[in-house]
C-alpha positions as CSV (number, residue, x, y, z in Angstrom):
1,X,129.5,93.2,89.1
2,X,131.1,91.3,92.0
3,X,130.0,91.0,95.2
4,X,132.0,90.3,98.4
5,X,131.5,86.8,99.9
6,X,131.2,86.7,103.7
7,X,134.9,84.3,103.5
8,X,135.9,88.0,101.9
9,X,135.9,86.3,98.4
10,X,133.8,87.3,95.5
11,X,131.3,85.5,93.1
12,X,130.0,86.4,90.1
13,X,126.6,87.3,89.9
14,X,125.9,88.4,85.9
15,X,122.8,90.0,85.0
16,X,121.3,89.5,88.6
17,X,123.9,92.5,90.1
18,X,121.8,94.7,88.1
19,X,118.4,93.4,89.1
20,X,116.3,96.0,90.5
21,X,114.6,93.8,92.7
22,X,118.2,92.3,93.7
23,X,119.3,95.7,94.6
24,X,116.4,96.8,96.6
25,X,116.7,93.8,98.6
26,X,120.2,94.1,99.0
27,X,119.8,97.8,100.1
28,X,117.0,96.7,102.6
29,X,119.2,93.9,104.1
30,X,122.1,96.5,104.9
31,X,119.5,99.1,106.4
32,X,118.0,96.1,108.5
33,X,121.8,95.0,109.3
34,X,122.6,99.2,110.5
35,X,119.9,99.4,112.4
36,X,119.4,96.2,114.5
37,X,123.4,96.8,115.3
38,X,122.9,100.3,116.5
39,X,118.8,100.1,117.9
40,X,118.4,96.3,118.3
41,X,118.8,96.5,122.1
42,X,115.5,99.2,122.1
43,X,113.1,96.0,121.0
44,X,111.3,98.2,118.5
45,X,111.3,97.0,115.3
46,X,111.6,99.3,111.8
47,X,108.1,97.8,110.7
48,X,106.3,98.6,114.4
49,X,107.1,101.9,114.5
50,X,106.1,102.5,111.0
51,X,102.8,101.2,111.9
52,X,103.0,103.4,115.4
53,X,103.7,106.1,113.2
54,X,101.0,106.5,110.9
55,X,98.2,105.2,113.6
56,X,99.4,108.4,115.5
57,X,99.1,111.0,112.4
58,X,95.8,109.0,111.5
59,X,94.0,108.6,114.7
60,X,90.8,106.2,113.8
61,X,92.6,104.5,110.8
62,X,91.2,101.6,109.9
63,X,93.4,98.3,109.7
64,X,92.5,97.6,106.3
65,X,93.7,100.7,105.0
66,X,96.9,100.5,107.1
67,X,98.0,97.1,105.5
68,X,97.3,98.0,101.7
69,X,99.3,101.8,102.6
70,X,101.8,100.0,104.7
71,X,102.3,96.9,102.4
72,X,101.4,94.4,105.1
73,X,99.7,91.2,104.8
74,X,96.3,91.6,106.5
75,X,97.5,88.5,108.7
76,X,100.9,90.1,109.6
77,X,99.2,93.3,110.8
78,X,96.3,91.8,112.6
79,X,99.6,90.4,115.3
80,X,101.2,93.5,114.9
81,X,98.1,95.4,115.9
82,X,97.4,92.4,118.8
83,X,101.5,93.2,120.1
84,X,101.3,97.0,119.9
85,X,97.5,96.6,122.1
86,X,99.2,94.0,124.2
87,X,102.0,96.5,124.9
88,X,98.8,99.2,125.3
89,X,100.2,101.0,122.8
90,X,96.7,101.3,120.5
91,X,93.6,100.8,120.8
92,X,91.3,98.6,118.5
93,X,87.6,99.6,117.6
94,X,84.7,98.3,115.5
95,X,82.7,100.9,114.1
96,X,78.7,100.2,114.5
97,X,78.5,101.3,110.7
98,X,80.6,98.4,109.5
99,X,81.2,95.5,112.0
100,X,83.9,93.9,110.2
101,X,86.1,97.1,110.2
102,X,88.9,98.2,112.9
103,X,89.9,101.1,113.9
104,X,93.3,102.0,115.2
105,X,94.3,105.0,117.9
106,X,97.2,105.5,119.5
107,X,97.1,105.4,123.2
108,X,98.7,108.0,125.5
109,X,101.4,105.6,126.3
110,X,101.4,104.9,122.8
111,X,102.3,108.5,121.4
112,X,104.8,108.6,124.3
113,X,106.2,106.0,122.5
114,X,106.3,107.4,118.8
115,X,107.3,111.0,120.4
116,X,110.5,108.8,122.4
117,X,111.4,106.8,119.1
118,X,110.9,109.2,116.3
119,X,113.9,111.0,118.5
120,X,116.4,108.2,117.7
121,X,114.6,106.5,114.7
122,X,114.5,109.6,112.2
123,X,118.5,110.6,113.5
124,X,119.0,106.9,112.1
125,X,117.4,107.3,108.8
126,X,118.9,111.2,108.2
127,X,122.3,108.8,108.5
128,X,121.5,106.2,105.9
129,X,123.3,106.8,102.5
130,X,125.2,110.0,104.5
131,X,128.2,108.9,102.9
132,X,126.4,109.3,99.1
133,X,126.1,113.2,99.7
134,X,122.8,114.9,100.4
135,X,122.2,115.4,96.2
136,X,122.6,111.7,95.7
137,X,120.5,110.7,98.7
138,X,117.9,112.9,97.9
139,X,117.9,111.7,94.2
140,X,117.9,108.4,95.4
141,X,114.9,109.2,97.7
142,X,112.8,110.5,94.8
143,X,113.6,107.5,92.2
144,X,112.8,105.5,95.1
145,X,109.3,107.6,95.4
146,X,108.9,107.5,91.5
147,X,109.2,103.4,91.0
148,X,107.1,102.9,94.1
149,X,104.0,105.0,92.1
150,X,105.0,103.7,88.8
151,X,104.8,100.2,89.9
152,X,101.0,100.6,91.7
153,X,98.8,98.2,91.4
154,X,95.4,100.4,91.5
């Protein structure tokens, strides 16, 4: 497989076009590439309102178990988490039962938020892959679904 070149030449990649890792990254960088073009001036980033998100549907979450559902380094959320409370977006908690645990709710500005974005974030993600047909992209959804359980680390 070839890939285009940004000087709109080609170079020869071998065994590493076929790379599932290669791919996926690829695929992530083009999603990332779509959406800061068409969103970027709306300052909310993929990975913020995924973490809005779920602290909405899972009011008293705790941050721990955020990160390891999430796939975010513990040190990456606890800034996240500092931003979105900065922002008064969530709310942090320690429990008295466990003193080194946080939990996350989403603030009434915050769901405001999530209710605004998930308008315009979820018509972005019903376009992604559009072009593949809705068979493909669903297919594509649930191998995507299937390597992400298969390659668990529980």
């Amino acid at each position: 497989m070839d890939v285009p070149h940004s000087s709109s030449s080609t170079i020869t990649l071998g065994r590493l076009a076929t790379d599932i890792g290669f791919l996926l990254r690829l695929a992530q960088v083009k999603v990332y590439e779509r959406y800061f073009r068409e969103y970027g001036d709306r300052h909310v980033k993929p990975g913020e309102f995924s973490v809005l998100w779920a602290i909405a549907h899972n009011p008293g979450v705790r941050q721990n178990v955020l990160c390891q559902e999430l796939i975010i380094k513990r040190s990456h959320m606890t800034k996240l988490v500092r931003s979105l409370e900065d922002r008064e977006l969530v709310s942090r908690r320690v429990p008295d039962d466990d003193r080194r645990g946080v939990e996350l709710t989403i603030t009434e500005k915050g769901q405001s938020a999530v209710d605004e974005i998930a308008s315009w974030f979820f018509t972005f993600e019903d376009c992604l892959g559009a072009r593949m047909g809705s068979s493909d992209r669903d297919e594509l959804k649930a191998h995507l679904l299937k390597f992400i359980t298969s390659e668990s680390t529980d």
